[in-house]
C-alpha positions as CSV (number, residue, x, y, z in Angstrom):
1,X,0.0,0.0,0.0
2,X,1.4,3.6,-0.8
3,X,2.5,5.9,2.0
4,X,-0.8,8.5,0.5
5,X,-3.2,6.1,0.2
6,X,-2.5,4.7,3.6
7,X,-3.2,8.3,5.2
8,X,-6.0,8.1,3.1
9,X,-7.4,5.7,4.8
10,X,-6.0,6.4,8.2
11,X,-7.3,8.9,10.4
12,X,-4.1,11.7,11.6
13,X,-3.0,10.7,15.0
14,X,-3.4,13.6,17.1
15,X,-1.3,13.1,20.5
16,X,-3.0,14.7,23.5
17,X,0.0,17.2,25.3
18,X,1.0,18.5,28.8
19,X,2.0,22.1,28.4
20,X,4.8,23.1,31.3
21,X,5.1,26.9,31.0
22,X,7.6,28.7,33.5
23,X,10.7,29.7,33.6
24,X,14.5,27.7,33.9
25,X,13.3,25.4,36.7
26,X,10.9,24.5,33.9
27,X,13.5,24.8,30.8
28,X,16.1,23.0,32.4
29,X,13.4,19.8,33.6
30,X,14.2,18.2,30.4
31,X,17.8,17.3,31.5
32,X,19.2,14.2,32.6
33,X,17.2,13.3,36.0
34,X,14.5,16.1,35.3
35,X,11.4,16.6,36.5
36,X,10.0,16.9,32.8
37,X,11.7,14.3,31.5
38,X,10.1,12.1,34.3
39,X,6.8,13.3,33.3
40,X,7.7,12.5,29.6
41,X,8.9,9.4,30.4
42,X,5.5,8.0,32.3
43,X,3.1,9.5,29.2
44,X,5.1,8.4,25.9
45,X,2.6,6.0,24.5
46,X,0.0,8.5,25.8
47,X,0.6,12.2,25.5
48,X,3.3,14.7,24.1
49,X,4.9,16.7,27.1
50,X,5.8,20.2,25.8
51,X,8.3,22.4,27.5
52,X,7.5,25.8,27.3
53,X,10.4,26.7,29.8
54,X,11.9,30.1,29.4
55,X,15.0,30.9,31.8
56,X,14.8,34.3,33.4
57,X,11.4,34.6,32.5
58,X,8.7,36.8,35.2
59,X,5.3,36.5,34.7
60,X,5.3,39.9,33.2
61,X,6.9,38.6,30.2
62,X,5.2,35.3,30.5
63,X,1.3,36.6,30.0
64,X,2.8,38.3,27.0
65,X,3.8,35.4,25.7
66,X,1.2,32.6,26.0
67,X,-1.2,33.4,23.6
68,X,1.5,33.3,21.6
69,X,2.1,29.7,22.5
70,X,-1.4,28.4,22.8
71,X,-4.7,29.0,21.1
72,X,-8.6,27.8,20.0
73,X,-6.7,27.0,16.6
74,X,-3.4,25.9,17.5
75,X,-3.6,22.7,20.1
76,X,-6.1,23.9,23.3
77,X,-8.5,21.0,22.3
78,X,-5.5,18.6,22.7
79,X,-4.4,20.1,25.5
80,X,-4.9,17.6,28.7
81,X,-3.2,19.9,31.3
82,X,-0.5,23.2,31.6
83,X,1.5,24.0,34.7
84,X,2.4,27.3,35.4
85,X,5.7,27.7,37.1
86,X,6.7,31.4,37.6
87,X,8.0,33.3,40.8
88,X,11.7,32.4,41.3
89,X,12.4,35.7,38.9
90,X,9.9,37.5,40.0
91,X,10.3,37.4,43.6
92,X,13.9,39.0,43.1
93,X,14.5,42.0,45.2
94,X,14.0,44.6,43.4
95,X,16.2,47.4,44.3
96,X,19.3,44.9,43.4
97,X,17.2,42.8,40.1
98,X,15.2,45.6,39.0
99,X,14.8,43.3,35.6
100,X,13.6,40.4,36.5
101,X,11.6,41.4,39.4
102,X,8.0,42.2,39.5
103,X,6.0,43.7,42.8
104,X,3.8,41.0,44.4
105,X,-0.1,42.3,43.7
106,X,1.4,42.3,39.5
107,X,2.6,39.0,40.1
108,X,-0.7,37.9,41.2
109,X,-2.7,39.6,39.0
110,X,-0.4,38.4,35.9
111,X,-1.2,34.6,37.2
112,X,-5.0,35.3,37.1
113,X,-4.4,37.0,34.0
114,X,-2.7,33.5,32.3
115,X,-5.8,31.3,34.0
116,X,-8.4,33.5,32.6
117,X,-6.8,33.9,29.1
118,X,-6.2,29.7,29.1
119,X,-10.2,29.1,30.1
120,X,-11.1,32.0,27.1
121,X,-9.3,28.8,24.7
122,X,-11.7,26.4,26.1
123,X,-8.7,24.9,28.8
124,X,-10.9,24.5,31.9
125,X,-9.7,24.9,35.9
126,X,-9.1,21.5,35.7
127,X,-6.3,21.3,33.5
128,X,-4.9,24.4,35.0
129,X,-1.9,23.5,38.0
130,X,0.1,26.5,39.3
131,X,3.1,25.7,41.3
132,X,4.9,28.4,43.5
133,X,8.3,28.9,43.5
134,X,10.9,26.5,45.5
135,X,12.5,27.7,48.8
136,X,15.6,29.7,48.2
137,X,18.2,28.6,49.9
138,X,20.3,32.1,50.9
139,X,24.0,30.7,51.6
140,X,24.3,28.8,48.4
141,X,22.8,31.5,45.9
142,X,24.9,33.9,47.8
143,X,27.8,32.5,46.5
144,X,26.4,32.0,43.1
145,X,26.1,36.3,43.0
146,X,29.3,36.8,44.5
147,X,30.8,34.8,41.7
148,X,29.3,37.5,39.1
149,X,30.1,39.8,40.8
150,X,26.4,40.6,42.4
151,X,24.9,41.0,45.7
152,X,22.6,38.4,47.3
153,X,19.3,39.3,44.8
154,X,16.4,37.4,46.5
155,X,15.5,36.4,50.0
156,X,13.6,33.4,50.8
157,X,10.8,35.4,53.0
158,X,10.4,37.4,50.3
159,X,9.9,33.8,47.9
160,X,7.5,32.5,50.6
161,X,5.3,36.0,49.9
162,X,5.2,35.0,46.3
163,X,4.5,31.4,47.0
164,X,1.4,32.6,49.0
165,X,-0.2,34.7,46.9
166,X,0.7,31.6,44.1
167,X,-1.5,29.6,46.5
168,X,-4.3,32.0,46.9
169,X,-4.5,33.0,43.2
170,X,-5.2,29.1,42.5
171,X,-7.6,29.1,45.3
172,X,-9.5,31.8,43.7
173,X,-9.2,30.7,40.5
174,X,-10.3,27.2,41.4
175,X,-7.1,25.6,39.3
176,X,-4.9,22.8,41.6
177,X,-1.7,24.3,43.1
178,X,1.6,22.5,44.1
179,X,2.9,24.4,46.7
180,X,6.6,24.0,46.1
181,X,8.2,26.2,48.7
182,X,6.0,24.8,51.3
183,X,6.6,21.2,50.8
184,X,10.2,21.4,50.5
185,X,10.6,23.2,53.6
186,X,8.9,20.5,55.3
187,X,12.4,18.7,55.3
188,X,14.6,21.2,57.9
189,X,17.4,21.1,55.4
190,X,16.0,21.9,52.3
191,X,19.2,22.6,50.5
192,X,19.7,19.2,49.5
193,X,16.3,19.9,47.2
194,X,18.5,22.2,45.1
195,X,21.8,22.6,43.0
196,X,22.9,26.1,43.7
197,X,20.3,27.2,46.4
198,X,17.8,28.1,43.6
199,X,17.3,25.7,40.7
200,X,16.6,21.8,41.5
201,X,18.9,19.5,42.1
202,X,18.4,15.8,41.1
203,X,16.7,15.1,44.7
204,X,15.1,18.4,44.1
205,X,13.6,16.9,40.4
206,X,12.8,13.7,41.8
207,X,10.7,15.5,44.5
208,X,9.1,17.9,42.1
209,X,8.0,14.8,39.8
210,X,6.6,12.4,42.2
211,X,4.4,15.5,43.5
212,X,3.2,16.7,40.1
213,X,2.4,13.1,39.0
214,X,0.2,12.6,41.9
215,X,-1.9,15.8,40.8
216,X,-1.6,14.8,37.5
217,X,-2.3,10.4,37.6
218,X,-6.2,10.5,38.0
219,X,-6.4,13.5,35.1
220,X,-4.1,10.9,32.8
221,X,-4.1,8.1,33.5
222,X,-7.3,7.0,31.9
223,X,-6.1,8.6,28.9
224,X,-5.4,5.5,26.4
225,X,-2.0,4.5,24.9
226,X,-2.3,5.3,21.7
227,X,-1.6,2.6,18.8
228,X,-1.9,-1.1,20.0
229,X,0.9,-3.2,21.9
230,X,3.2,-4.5,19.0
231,X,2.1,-7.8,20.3
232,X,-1.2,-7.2,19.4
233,X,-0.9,-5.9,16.3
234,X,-2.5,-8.5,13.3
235,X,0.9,-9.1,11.7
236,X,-0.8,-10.9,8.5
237,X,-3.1,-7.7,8.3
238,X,-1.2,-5.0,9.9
239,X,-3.2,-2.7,8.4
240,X,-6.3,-3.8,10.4
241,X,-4.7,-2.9,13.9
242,X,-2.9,0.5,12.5
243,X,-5.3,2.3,10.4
């Protein structure tokens, strides 16, 4: 059978996707040991897993850009579920990061902003998961600055304001929220939970994963693999089982 006449008769496969928005805790979770590739890994026969991660990205920036990324015409039907990672930039102190950061009430505001523009495609509450920003840990960013030449940029109180209002925005908004910085703290020394006291560390990944996934299993898990088990597959009429 020709390639055309076989997608013909075929109908196109269109793969369900997770969309992770956020920023390099997000870009960088498709490294070895990350927490996207984890996610990835658990959903290949079922669902594409699309990072959207954009290091040094605020919210700010990141409302500007999502429409850009998702819309009624380019994959919100498809979409199964989109995590929204943001604060770590935003929550920088702001007289020493006047770039990245972004005052706490915007920061809020831009994460209803994101929901409601993602329901306006038709991607309900349910789909929605926000997760705050990790703990920072001070001592080991400190050192990270000092290296560039930079003053300690971000305090962890300060993180644990954003985290909140991350939390309250989701209660609101009636989406599911992972509270990172909370969870992690849980565990007195939280440092082991990242690489250079702000991005994840393998621990830090593995943690971030096994947390998500439980939010996430009951929304996929009943989603089907897509195409049969080779075994299954009528090998004297493969074209029954694949088309």
């Amino acid at each position: 059978m020709a390639l055309a006449e076989a997608g013909a008769r075929g109908r196109l496969l269109l793969w369900p996707r997770v969309l992770l928005f956020g920023d390099s805790i997000t870009e960088f979770s498709f490294q070895e040991n990350g927490w996207g590739a984890s996610l990835a890994e658990r959903l290949v026969r079922k669902c594409d897993v699309v990072n959207r991660g954009l290091s040094g990205y605020n919210t700010r920036w990141a409302k500007l850009i999502l429409p850009r990324l998702i819309s009624k015409s380019t994959g919100a039907e498809s979409t199964v579920a989109v995590t929204i990672f943001f604060g770590a930039n935003d929550s920088a102190l702001k007289d020493l990061n006047p770039k990245q950061h972004v005052p706490l009430e915007e920061y809020a505001a831009n994460l209803k902003s994101m929901i409601q523009y993602l329901k306006s495609v038709d991607i309900t509450e349910d789909r929605i998961i926000l997760i705050t920003p990790p703990p920072l840990q001070e001592s080991a960013w400190e050192k990270e600055c000092l290296a560039k030449g930079d003053k300690l940029n971000r305090r962890n109180a300060t993180t644990g304001e954003y985290a909140q209002a991350c939390v309250q925005v989701a209660r609101d908004c009636g989406t599911d929220v992972l509270d990172l910085w909370t969870l992690m703290q849980k565990n007195k020394d939280f440092s082991s939970y990242l690489s250079d006291g702000l991005h994840l560390s393998t621990k830090g990944n593995s943690f971030l994963a096994a947390q998500l996934w439980s939010r996430l299993e009951k929304k996929l898990s009943a989603l089907p693999s897509l195409l049969p088990y080779w075994r299954d597959v009528d090998h004297t009429n493969p074209e029954a089982s694949l088309l």
